[in-house]
C-alpha positions as CSV (number, residue, x, y, z in Angstrom):
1,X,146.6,-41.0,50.2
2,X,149.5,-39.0,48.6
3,X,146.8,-36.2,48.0
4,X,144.9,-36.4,51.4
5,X,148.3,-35.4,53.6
6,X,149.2,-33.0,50.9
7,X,146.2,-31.5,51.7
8,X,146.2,-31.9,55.3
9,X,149.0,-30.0,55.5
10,X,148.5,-27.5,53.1
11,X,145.4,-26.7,55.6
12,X,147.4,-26.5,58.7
13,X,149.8,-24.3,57.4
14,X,146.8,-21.8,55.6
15,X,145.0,-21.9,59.5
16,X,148.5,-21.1,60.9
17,X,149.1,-18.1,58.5
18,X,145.3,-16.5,58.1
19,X,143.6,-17.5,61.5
20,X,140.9,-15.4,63.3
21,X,140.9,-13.0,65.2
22,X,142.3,-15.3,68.0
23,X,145.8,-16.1,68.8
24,X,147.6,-19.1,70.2
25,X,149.6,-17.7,73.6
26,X,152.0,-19.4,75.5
27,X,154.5,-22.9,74.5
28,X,154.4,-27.0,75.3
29,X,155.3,-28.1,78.8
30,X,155.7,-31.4,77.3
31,X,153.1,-33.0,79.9
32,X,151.3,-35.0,77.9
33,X,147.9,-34.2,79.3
34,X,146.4,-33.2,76.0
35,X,147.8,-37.1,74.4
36,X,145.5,-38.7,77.1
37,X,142.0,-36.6,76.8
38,X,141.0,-36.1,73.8
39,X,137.8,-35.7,72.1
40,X,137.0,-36.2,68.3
41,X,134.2,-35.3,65.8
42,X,133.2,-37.8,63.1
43,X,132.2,-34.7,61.2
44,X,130.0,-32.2,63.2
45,X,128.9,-35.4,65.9
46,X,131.0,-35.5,68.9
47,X,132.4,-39.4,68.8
48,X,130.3,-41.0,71.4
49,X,130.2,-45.0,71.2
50,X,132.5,-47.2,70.2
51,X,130.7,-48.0,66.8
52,X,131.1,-44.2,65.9
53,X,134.9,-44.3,66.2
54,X,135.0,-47.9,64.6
55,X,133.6,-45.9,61.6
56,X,135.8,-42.7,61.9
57,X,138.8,-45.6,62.5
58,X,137.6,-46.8,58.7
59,X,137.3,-43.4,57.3
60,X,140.4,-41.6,58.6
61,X,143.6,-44.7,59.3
62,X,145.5,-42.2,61.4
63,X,142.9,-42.5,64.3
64,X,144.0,-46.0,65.0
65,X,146.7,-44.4,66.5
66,X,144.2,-43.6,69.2
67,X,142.3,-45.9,71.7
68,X,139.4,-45.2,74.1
69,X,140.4,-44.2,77.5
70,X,136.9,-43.0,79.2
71,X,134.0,-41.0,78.7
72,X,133.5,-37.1,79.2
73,X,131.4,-36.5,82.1
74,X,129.8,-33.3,81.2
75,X,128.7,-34.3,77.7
76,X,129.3,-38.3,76.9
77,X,131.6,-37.9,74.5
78,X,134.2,-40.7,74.7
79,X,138.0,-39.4,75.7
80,X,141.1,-40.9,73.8
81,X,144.6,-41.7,74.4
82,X,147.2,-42.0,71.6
83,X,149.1,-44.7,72.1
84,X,151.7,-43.5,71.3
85,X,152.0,-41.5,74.9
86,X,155.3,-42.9,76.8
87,X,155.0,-42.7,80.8
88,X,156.8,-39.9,80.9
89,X,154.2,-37.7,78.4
90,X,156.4,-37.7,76.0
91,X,155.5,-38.4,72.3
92,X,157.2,-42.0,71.4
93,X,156.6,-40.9,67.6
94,X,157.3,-37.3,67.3
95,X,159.0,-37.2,64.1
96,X,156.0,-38.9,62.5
97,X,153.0,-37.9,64.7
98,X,149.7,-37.4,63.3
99,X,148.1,-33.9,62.2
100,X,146.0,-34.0,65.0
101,X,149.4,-33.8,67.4
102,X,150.5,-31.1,65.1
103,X,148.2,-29.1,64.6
104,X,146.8,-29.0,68.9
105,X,145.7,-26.8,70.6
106,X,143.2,-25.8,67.6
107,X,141.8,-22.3,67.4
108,X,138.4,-22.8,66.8
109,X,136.2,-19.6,67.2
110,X,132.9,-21.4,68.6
111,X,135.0,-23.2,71.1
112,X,136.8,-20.2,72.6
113,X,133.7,-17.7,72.3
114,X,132.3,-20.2,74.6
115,X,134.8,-20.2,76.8
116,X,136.6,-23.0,76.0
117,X,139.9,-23.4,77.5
118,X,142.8,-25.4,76.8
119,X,143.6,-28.3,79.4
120,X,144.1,-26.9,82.9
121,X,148.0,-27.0,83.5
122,X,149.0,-26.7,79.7
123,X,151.5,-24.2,78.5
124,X,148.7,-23.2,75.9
125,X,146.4,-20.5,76.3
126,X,143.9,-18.5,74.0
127,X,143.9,-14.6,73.6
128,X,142.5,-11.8,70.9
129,X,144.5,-10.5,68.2
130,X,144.6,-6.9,68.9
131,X,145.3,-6.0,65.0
132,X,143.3,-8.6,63.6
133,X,139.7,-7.2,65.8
């Protein structure tokens, strides 16, 4: 386990220093909208049923911090909450969130050549690098 978040982090912080060509632009409004839709892969499948996640929950223990809140209209894949998520969108476990909090909004090339955007409303936005092109 040890070895796993040694290595999670290690990732995150080799992503945050050698990332693409795209930049992260903007800062947290602390709104919480990102705790309350979020979409997961079980890897490269979109997390559609419930017996998907029950498997991801077995595979990875820090996604039973999340719980099923709907289903994404445009694509069926199901939408979590993290239940962590106070009523006033803040983080009730900051100090100890998961690398999935840490590490959002995620600058994934794929998503934002397609024109994925972050969450309308959130401080976050995605731009180009001008000296990495």
């Amino acid at each position: 386990m040890f070895l796993k978040n040694l290595y999670q982090h290690i990732k995150f912080l080799y992503n945050k220093t050698f990332s693409s060509k795209y930049i992260l632009k903007g800062k947290c409004k602390a709104c919480g909208k990102c705790c309350r839709s979020i979409v997961f892969y079980d890897e490269e499948n979109i997390i559609k049923t419930e017996e998907q996640f029950e498997k991801a929950k077995q595979k990875n223990k820090r996604m039973n911090m999340f719980e099923i809140s709907g289903v994404d209209e445009t694509d069926g894949a199901l939408t979590f909450k993290c239940k962590s998520l106070k009523e006033n969108g803040k983080c009730g476990a900051y100090w100890i969130r998961s690398m999935f909090c840490r590490e959002y909004p995620f600058i994934i090339p794929d998503f934002i050549r397609n024109n994925g955007q972050t969450l309308e409303g959130c401080g976050y936005s995605f731009g180009v690098d001008k000296e990495n092109r």
